[in-house]
C-alpha positions in Angstrom: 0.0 0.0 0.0 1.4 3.2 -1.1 0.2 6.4 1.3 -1.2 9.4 -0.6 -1.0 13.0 0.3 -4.4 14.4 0.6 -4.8 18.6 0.5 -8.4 18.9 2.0 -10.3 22.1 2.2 -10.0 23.9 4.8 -12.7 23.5 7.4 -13.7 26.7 8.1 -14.8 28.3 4.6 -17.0 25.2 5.2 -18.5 26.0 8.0 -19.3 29.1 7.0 -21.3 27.7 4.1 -22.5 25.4 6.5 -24.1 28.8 8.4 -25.4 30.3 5.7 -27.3 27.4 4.2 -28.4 27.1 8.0 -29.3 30.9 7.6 -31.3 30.9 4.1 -33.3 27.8 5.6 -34.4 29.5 8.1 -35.3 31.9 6.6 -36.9 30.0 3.4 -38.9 28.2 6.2 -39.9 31.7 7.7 -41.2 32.9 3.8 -42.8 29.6 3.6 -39.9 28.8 0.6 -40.5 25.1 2.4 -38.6 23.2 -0.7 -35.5 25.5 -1.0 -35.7 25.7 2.9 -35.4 21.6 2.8 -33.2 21.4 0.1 -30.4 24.0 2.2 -30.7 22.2 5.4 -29.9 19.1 3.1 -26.8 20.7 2.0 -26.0 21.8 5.5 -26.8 18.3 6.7 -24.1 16.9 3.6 -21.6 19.5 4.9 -21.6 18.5 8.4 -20.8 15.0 7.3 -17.2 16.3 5.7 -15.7 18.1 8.4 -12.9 17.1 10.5 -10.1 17.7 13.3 -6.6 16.4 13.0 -4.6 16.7 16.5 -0.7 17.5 16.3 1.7 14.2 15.4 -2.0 11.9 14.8 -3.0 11.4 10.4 -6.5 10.7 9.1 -6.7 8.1 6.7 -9.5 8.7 4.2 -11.6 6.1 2.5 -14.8 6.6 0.3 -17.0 3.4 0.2 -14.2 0.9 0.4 -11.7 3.1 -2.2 -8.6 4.4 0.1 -8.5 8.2 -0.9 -5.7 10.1 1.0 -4.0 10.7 4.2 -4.2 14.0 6.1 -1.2 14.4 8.3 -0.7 18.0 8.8 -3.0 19.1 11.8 -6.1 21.6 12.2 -9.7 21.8 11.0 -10.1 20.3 7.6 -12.9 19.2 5.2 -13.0 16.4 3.0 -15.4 14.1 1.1 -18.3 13.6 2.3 -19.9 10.5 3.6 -16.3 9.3 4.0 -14.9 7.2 6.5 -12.3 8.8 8.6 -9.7 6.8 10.8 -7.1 8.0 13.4 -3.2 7.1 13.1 -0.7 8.2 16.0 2.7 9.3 14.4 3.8 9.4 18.0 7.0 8.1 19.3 5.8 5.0 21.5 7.5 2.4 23.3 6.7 -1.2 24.1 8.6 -3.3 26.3 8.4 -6.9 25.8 7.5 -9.4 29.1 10.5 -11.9 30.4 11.0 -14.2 27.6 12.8 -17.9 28.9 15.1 -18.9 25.5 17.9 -21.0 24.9 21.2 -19.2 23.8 23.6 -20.9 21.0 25.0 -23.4 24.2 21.4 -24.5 25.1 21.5 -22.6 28.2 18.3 -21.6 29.2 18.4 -17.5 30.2 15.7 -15.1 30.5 15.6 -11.6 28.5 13.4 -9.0 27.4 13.7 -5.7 25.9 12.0 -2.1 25.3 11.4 -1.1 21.5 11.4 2.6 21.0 9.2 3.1 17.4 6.8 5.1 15.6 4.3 4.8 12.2 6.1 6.3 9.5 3.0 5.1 6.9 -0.5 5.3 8.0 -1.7 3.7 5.4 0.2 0.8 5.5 -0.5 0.4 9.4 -4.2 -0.1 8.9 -4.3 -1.6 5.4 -1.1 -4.1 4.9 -1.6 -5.6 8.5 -4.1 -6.3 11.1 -3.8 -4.0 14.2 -0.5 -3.2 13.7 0.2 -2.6 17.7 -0.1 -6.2 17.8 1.8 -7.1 14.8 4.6 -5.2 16.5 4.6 -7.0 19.6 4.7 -10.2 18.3 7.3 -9.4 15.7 9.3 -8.1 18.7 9.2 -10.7 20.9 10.0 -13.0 17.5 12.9 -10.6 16.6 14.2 -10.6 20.2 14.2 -15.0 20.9 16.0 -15.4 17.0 19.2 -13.1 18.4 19.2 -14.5 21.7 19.7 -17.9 20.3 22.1 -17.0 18.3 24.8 -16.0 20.8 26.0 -17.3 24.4 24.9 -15.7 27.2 28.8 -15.7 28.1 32.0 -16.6 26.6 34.1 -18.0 28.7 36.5 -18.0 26.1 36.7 -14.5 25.6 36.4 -14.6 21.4 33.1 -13.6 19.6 30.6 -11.9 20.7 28.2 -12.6 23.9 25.1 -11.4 24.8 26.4 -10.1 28.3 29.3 -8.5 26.8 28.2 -7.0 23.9 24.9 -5.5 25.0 25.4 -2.8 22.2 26.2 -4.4 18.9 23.4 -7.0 20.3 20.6 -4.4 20.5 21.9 -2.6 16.9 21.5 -6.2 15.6 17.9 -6.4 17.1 17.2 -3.0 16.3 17.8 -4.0 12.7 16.1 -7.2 12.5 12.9 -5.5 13.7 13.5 -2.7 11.1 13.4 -5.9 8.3 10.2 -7.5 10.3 8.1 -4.5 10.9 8.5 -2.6 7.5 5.2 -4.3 6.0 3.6 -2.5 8.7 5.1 0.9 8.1 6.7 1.2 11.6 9.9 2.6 11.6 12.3 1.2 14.6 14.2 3.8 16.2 16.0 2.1 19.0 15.6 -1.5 20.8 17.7 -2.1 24.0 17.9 -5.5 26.7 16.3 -4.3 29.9 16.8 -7.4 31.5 19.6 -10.3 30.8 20.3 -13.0 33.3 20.3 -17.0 33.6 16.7 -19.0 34.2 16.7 -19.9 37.7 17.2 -23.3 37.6 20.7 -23.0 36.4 21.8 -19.6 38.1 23.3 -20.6 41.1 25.9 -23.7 39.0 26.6 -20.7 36.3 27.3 -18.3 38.6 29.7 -20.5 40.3 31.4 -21.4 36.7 31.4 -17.2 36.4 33.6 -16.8 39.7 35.5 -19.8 39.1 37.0 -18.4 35.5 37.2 -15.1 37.6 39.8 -16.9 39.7 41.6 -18.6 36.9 41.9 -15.6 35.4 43.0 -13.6 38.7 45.6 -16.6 39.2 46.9 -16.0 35.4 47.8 -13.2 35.8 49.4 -13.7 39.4 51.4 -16.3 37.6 52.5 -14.0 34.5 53.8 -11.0 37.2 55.4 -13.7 39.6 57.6 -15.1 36.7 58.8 -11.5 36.2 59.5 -10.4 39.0 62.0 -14.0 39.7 63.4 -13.3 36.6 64.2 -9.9 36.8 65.1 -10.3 40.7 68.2 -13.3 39.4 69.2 -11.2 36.9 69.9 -7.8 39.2 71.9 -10.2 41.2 73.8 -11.5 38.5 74.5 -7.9 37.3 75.9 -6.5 40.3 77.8 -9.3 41.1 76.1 -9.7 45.0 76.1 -13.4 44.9 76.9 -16.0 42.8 74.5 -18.7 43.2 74.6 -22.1 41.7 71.5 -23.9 39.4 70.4 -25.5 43.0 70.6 -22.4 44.7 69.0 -20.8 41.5 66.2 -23.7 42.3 65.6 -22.4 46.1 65.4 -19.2 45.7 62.9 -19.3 42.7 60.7 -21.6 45.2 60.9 -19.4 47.4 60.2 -16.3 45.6 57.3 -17.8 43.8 55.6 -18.8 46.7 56.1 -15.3 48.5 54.5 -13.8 45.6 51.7 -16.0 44.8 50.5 -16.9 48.3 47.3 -15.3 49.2 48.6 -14.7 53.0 51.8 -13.3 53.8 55.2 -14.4 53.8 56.9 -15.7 57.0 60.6 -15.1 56.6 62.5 -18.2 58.4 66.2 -16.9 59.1 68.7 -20.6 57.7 71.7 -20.2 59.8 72.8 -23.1 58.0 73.8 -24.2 54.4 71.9 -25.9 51.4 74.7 -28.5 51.3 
């Protein structure tokens, strides 16, 4: 369906015809002129039928026994065909946030999500006439739109390559915005932004992920722990070397490594214990 432009007549040079074939009725009716009196509150009658109102950022679409005749989407007082059938379209920015849907992501992890779809109609005509109560097509097409990218991506990756859906909450929601762009054309919606308001697992497997979330936390703590510690050994033998302190041996090399590595990776402090003695 392709919306037309309709340029109406303005409403109030009607309704001041409207008044004076009011006015010569009368006053046919008062000279006993009882056809012409008839045949101008007729008219008046007719006249009535054409006139409408238009409310800032709302359209009128037109139709004239079945046959779609125009949209109206400039606002004020306005009068078109008569006998027409006039109907309402809100070119408002409107939101609707989707309930908490329970999906699977690409791993078969069950996780709930749900999200709030900022859009407006940009094509009155094809909201009423291409789809069936187009607030509803939206709805449905968003919640559609929102389980096909969830399934598509983890909820996490643990492996820290690709994207995730708790990492990458913003390329997710330009991909959903963009899939719903695609869905919700036919209905002449245009999709101006679609965000995740709420992203977590279901609740029968939160408690094991979360403790798969801190245990990778760890392993990634201890990594890098591990990566300083070597360092630090390394760069502590080869000062000593240098300046010429001490020259230790590979078995003395062996013990003081030991030692430094578990000084520096311990979670709880060091206790120094004085050796008095010898390695040997």
């Amino acid at each position: 369906m392709k919306e037309k432009t309709l340029r109406p007549v303005s409403g109030f040079w009607v309704i001041a015809l409207i008044a004076v074939c009011l006015g010569g009725g009368i006053y046919g009716a008062v000279q006993e002129y009882i056809a012409v009196s008839v045949i101008l509150f007729v008219v008046a009658a007719i006249l009535c039928t054409s006139i409408t109102v238009v409310q800032p950022n709302k359209s009128v679409v037109v139709t004239f026994f079945g046959k779609y005749v125009g949209t109206i989407a400039t606002s004020g007082l306005f009068a078109v065909i008569p006998f027409s059938v006039r109907k309402t379209v809100s070119l408002r920015v409107r939101n609707f946030n989707s309930v908490k849907l329970k999906v699977n992501d690409v791993e078969g992890n069950p996780i709930e999500i749900a999200a709030v779809i900022v859009f407006k109609v940009i094509n009155s005509a094809k909201a009423l006439f291409d789809v069936d109560k187009y607030m509803a097509f939206v709805e449905i097409q968003s919640e559609t739109a929102l389980r096909h990218v969830a399934s598509k991506y983890p909820y996490d990756n643990f492996n820290e390559s690709g994207m995730s859906l708790r990492a990458n909450a913003d390329e997710i929601a330009k991909e959903l915005a963009t899939e719903l762009q695609e869905r919700l054309s036919l209905s002449g919606v245009e999709v101006i932004e679609a965000r995740l308001t709420h992203l977590a697992y279901s609740t029968e497997i939160a408690s094991t992920m979360l403790q798969r979330q801190q245990a990778s936390a760890i392993l990634s703590a201890r990594q890098i722990i591990v990566e300083g510690a070597v360092g630090m050994v390394d760069m502590a033998i080869k000062q000593l070397k240098e300046s010429g302190v001490v020259e230790l041996d590979e078995e003395r090399k062996a013990a003081m490594i030991n030692n430094l590595m578990v000084a520096i990776v311990s979670e709880r402090g060091a206790s120094p214990v004085i050796n008095a003695g010898s390695l040997y």
